[in-house]
N, C-alpha and C positions, 0 to 999 in steps of 0.2 A: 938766314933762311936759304939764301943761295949757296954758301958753301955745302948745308943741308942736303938737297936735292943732287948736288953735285957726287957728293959722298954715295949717297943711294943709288943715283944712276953708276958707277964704278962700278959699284959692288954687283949691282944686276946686272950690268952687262959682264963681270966676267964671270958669274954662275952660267950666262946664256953662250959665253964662250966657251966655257969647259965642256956646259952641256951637249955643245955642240961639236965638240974633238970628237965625247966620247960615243955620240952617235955614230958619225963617221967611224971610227972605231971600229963598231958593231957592224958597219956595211962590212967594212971588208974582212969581218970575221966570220961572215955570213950570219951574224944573230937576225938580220931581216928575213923574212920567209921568200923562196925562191920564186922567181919570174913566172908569168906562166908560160914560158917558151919549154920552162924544167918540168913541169909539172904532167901528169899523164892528161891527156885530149879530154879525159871526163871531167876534170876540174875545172871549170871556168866556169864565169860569173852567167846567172841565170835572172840578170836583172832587169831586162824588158819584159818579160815572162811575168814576174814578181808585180810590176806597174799594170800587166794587165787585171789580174787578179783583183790588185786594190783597187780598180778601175772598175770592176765589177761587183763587189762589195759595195761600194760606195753608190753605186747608180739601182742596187736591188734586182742586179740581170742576172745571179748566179744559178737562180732557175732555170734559163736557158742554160743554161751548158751544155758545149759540145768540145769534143777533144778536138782541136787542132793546132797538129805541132808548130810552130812559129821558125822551129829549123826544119831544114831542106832533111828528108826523108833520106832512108840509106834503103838503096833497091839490091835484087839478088842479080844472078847470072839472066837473061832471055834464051827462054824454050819457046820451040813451035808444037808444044803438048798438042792433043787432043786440035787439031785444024788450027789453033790459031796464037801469033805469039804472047806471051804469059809470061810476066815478072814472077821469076822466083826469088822468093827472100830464103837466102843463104845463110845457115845458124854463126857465120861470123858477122854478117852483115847485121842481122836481129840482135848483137850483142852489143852489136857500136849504136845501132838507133834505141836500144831501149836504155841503152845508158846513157844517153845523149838526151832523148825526147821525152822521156817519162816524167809525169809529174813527181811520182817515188823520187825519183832519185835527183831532183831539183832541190826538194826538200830536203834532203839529206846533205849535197853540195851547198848549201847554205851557211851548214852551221861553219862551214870555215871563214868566210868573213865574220862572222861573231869574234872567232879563235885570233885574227888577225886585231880585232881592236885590243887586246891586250898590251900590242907593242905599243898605244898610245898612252895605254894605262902609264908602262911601266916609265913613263919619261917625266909623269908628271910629277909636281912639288908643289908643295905650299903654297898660296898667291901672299903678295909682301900686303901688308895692311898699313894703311896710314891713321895716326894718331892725336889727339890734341887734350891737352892736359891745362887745365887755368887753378891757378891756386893764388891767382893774386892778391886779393884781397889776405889772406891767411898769411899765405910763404912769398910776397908781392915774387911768384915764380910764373911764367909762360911755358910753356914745352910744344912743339910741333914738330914730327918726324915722320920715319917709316920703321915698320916693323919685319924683320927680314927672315927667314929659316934656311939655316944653310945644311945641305942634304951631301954628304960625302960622296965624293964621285963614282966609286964604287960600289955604290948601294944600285943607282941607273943602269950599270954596267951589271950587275947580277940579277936585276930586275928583266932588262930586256934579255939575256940569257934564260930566263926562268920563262917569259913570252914564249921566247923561240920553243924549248918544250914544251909548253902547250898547246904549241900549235903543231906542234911534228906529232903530239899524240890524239889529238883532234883529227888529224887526218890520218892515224892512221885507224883510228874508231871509223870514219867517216870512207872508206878503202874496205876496209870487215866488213859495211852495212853492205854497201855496192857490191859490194864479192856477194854477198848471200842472193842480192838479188839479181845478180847472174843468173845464181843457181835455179832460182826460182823460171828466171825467163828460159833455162834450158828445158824445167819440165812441162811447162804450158808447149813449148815447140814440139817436145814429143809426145805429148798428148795428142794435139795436131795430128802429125803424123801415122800413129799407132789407130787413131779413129778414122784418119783416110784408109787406111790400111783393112782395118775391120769392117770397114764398108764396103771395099772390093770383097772381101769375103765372102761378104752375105750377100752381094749380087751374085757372086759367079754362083752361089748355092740356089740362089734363088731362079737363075736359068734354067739349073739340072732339073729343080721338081718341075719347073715348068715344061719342058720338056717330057720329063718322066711322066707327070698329069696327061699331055700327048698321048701317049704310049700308052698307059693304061686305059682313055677314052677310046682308042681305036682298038685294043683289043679285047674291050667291055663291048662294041659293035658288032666285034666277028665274032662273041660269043667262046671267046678263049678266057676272060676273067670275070670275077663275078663285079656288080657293081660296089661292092665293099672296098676293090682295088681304087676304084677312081675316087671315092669320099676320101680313102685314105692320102690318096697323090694329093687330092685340094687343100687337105688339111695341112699338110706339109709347106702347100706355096703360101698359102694364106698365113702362116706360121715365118715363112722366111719373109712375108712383105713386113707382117709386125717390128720383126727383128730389122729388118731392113729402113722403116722408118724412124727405129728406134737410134740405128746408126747416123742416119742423116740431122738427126739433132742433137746428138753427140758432136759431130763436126761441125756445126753450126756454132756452140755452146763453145768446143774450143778454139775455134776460132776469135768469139767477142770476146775472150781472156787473153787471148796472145795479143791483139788489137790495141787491148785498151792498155797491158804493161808498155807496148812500145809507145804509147801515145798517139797511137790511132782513133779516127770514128770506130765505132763499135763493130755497125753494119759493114763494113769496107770490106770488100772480096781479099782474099791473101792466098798464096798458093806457096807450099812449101814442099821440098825434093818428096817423093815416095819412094819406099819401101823397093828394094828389087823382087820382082815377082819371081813364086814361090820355086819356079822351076830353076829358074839361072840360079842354082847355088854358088857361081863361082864371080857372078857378080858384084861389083865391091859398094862399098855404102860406107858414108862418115858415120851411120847409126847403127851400125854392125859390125862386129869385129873381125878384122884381118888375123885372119889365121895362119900366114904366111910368116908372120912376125910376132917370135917369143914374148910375149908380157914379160918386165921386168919383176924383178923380185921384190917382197917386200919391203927388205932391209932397204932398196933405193927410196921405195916410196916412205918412210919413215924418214929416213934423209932429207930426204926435200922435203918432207911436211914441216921439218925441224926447223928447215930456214928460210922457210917460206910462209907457216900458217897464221893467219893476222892477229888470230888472239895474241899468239906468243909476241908478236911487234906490238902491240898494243898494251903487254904489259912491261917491254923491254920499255918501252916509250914514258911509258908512270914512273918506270923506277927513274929513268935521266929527268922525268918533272921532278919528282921528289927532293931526287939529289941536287935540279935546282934550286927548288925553294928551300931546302935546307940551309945552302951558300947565301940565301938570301936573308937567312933569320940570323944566319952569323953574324951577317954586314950589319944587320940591326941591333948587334947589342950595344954597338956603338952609337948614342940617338942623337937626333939629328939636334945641333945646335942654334936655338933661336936669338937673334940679338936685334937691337934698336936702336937707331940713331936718328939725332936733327937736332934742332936748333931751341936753346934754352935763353929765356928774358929774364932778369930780373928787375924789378922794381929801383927806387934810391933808397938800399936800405940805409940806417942810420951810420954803420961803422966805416960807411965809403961810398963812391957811386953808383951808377947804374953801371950793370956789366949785360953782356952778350955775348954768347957762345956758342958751343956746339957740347952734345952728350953723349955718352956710347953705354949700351946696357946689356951685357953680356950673362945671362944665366947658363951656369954648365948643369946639366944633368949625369949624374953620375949613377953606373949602372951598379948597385951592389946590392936591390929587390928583386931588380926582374932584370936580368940577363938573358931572356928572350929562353929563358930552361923547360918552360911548358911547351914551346914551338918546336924545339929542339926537340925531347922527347917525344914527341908525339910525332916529327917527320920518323927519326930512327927508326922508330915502331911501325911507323907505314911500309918503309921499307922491308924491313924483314918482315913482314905481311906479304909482300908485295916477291918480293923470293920465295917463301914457301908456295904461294899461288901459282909462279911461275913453274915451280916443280909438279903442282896437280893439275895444272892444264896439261904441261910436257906428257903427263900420263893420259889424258884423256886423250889427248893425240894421238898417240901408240895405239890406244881401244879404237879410236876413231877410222885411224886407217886399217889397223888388221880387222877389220870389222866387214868396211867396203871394201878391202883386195878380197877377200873368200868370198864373199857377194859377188863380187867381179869375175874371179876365177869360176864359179858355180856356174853363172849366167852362160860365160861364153862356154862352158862345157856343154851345157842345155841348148845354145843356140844350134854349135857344132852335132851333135847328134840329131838335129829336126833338121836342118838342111842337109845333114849326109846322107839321110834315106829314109827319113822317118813320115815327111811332106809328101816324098815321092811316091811312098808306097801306101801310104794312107788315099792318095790320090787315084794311084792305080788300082788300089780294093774298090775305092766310091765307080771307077769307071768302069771295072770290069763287072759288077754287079750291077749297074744298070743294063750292059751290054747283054747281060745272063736273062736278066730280066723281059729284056725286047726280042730275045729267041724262044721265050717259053721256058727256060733252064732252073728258073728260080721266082721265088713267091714276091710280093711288093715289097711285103716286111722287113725281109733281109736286104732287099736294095734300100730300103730308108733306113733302115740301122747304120748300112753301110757309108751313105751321105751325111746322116747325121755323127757320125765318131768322124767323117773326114772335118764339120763342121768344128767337133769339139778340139780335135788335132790340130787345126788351124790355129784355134781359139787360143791354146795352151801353146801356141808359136809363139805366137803376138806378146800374151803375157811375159814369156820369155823376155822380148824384144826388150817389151817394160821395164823388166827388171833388170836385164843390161843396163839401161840406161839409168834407171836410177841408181844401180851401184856407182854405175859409170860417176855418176853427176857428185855421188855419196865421196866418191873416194877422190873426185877435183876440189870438194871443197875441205876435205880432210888434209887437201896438201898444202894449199893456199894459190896455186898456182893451174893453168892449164896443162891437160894431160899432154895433150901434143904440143906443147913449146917443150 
């Protein structure tokens, strides 16, 4: 019995020694997933976050809920706007806090610890079983052992290799989700913005009739217009306050969406850069385009979409799983061999005495049914699935971005002509038509026509703005990368 135990402990420890080379091994081939010093600032672990949650489940408080982020807040530049000073959140800033604080994207940083228990998968083997056999009476035989499976070192070694791909293609699925919801947090930000924007608008319009309404009550007094002048002036202000309330809940509405992607209270005040007013055309803005500097060419941006956009890593990343697990079905055709050993009694049989021993029980399996041909087939297959897919994303790319550059190119041509003279002069028609109006020169009518197309001109600016930016936004995430790195 003791030499028994002796035999079995050897044997397990040097399976647990080799086991253990061949891990070491794998550190320093980097099959372990990298530290998080390598990894980018939005990767880490979001595990006190996680315990409040269950913490909240469990207690039945999930009806209260309120957003608050558990990390320190990322603030913009200080303005002393409007009398008094005012954090602005800065669209670099709003990128790193909504990556960082969002519950979105908590969720989605998650699944990489999932992707990391693999590498414990991949280590494990068989537990040894212990056995006991009595045939005395029959075969006057005893038997008590362990039953062992011994696993080729090799098999561990392409196993955690085959980990490590799944976990470089987990993140990089898990880098595509967060890249899209970039995207997203840029268009909540100019929405934002584009409704601040539309809401100066429709105040400074709503000054003019109010003023104009002026003008036509004093000169409905002195008996220069008829009272038709001033219903129409009322109608006009009464018209721009609608419009005007209508913007301020607009701005309101984008606001609790930009709030709540960063992981803000909802109600929480937020202030973000505005628009350069309409006159300083030479004003410059991160939401407007520099016209001083040539937009690159397509062909670049095709370029960089090529080595940058995450689909394409994310199926670069399948085909290196694939080709792991293929290495892994190979190491299996060889199967792992199970054997037994301990200590065997027998009896006093009749032709001699009692003996004791030890037994060894070695079954081979030999592979000449299943040489792993169905696994094997079916990764090849994956693969070249896996390449032809490669080649119709590579195409959608191409659509993807010349799609968003002509969108892009369009916009900034649109923007460029409303701020070269198109704002200005729509402005100088709305002013000089009031002014005609207040000498007697011209009827009501024509001065509210005239305010109202400076209204629509405005209107069809802003739109503009919009659609800058969402090319803008179309064609970063066409490329995989940010335009200005």
């Amino acid at each position: 019995m003791k030499f028994c135990l002796k035999a079995s402990s050897y044997v397990l420890l040097a399976l647990l020694t080799s086991v253990g080379y061949l891990v070491w091994l794998c550190i320093m081939n980097n099959c372990l997933p990298a530290q998080a010093a390598e990894l980018p600032a939005i990767l880490y672990s979001d595990t006190e976050q996680a315990k409040e949650i269950k913490k909240e489940l469990q207690t039945k408080t999930e009806a209260q809920y309120q957003l608050k982020p558990a990390r320190p807040r990322i603030t913009g530049e200080i303005s002393t706007q409007e009398g008094g000073p005012t954090t602005i959140l800065q669209l670099k800033a709003a990128y790193k806090e909504g990556l960082m604080n969002s519950p979105r994207t908590a969720a989605v940083r998650a699944l990489l610890d999932i992707s990391k228990a693999g590498y414990w998968a991949a280590t494990a083997s068989p537990n040894p079983t212990v056995h006991y056999e009595n045939g005395y009476i029959s075969e006057q035989t005893r038997r008590m052992g362990s039953d062992l499976t011994f696993s080729p070192p090799w098999k561990i070694v392409f196993r955690l290799l085959a980990a490590k791909a799944q976990y470089q293609e987990t993140k990089s699925e898990v880098m595509n989700t967060l890249w899209g919801f970039r995207n997203d947090l840029r268009r909540a930000y100019t929405e934002v913005i584009v409704a601040e924007a539309t809401y100066q608008t429709i105040s400074d319009i709503l000054k003019l009739t109010s003023k104009l309404l002026q003008v036509s009550a004093k000169r409905y007094h002195a008996g220069d217009v008829p009272e038709l002048d001033v219903l129409k002036a009322r109608l006009a202000m009464s018209q721009s306050k609608i419009d005007q309330q209508q913007g301020k809940t607009r701005i309101e509405r984008a606001k609790q969406q930009l709030n709540i992607m960063l992981g803000r209270p909802a109600e929480e005040d937020i202030e973000v850069p505005k628009l350069p007013s309409f006159q300083l055309k030479a004003e410059k803005s991160d939401f407007l385009p520099d016209f001083e500097e040539a937009l690159p060419s397509l062909g670049y941006f095709i370029s960089v979409a090529l080595e940058n956009r995450w689909e394409l890593k994310v199926i670069k990343q399948q085909l290196k799983l694939t080709s792991s697990q293929l290495r892994v079905t190979y190491g299996n055709i060889i199967p792992d061999e199970p054997f037994s050993i301990g200590q065997s009694r027998t009896g006093n049989p009749s032709p001699g005495p009692r003996l004791l021993g030890f037994y060894v029980v070695a079954p081979i399996e030999i592979p000449v049914y299943n040489f792993q041909q169905g696994d094997i087939a079916r990764l090849k297959a994956t693969a070249r699935q896996f390449y032809l897919q490669y080649a119709g994303q590579r195409n959608q790319v191409v659509a993807d971005v010349s799609s968003a550059y002509k969108n892009l190119v369009a916009a900034r041509d649109r923007i460029r002509t409303y701020r070269e003279h198109v704002l200005a002069d729509s402005e100088e028609v709305a002013r000089l038509a009031q002014r005609s109006y207040e000498v007697g020169q011209s009827d009501i009518t024509s001065t509210l026509q005239a305010q109202q197309a400076n209204v629509q001109i405005r209107s069809q600016y802003l739109d503009a703005v919009t659609s800058y930016q969402q090319a803008y936004t179309d064609l970063e995430q066409s490329i995989g990368i940010p335009i200005e790195d």
